[in-house]
N, C-alpha and C positions, 0 to 999 in steps of 0.2 A: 479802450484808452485812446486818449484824441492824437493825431498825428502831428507832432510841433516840429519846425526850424526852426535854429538860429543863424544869423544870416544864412540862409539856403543850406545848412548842412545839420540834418535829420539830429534831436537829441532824445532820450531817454525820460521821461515823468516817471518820479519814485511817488510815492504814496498811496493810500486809499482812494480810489476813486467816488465822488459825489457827483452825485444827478439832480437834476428837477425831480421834487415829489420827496428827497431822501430827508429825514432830520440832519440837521446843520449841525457836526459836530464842533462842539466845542475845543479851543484854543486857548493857549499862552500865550504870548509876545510880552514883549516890552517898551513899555512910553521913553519918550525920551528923556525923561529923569531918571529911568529905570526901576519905574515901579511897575507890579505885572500888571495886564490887562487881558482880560477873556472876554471872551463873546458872549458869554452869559450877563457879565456886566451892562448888556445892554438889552435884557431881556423885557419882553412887550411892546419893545421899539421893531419899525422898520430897519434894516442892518444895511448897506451895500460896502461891499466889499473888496476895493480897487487893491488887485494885484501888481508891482512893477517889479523889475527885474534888481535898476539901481536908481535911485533917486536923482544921481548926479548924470543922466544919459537924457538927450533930448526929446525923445519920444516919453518917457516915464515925468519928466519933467510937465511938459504940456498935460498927461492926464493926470497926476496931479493937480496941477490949475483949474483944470477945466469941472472937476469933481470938486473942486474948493469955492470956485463960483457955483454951482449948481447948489449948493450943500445952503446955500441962501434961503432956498427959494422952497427948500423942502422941511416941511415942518413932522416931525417926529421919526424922523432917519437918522440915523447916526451913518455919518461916512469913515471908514475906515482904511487910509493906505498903508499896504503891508509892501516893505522889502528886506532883504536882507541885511538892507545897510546896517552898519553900526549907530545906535541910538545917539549918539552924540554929532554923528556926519548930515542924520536926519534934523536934530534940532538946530544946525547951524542951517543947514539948507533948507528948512522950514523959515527961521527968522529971516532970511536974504530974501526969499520968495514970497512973503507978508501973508503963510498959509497961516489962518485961523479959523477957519469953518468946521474945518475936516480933523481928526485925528491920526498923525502918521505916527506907525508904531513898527518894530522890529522883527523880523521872524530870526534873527540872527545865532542866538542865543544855542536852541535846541531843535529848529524847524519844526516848531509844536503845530504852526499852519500850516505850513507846505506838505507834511507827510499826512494827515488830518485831511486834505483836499487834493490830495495827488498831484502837488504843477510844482514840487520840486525836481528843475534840469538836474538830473545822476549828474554829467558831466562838467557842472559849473559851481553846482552851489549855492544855485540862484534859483529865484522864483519864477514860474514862466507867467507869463504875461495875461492876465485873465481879470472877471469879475464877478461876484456871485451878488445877488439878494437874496438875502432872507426875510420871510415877512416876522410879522410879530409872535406865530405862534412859534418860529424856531425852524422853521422846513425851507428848503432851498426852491425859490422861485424862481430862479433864473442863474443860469450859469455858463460862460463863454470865457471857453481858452482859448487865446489866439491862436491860429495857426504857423503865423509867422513872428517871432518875438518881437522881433525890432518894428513893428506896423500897428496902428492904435485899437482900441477896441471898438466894437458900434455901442458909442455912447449914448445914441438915441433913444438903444432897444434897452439898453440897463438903466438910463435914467425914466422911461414907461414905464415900464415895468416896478420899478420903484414906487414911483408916481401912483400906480394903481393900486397900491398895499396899504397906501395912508388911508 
């Protein structure tokens, strides 16, 4: 299991753990109309996979953005922001931040991702800060938990690595 802070003090990842090479288990969430959404729903597609903590924190904020610009440029990926928020703090904070590329969706409900992919913080309730691709057959191509929550992901190596599954 990967070793995570939040600001500098050590927390707990509940879940399954996934690797490179593992089938991409399948999830629930919720859009934010509150209709479900699984990761099968996107089956044959490239998947990437942006974890944040809250949507409304500065850091999770900017990788949103930055996944919602890229999400342009890449043609048969579906990008997917998953946090805890409630589905309705996401769809207000989605329309103020002009997010339409990308689909942001809830793990709020029943942590069907977070326990599914191990980076629910025990001590918060939140999602730790990570990102996974899946290619099209369903198998986990790449996958980085952050170390430290509050600090960004390398977006360069998930958005490659992406890139190289179309």
């Amino acid at each position: 299991m990967t070793n995570v802070t939040f600001k500098g003090s050590p927390v707990t990842l509940r879940g399954a753990e996934v690797n490179e090479g593992d089938l991409a288990p399948d999830f629930s969430v919720l859009a934010n109309d509150l209709s479900e959404v699984k990761m099968s729903d996107f089956e044959g597609k490239v998947r990437l996979i942006s974890v944040v903590p809250s949507i409304d924190t500065g850091t999770c904020d900017k990788q949103t953005r930055r996944f919602n610009e890229e999400a342009a440029e890449l043609d048969n990926v579906q990008i997917l922001t998953i946090s805890n928020d409630l589905p309705f703090a996401q769809k207000r904070w989605c329309a103020a931040a002009g997010i339409d590329n990308i689909q942001v969706v809830s793990d709020h409900r029943d942590l069907s991702f977070g326990e599914s992919y191990g980076v629910v913080i025990d001590e918060l309730r939140l999602l730790a800060r990570s990102v996974f691709v899946i290619d099209s057959e369903g198998v986990v191509a790449y996958k980085q938990i952050v170390p430290e929550v509050s600090e960004h992901p390398d977006y360069e190596a998930a958005l490659k690595h992406a890139k190289s599954l179309i």
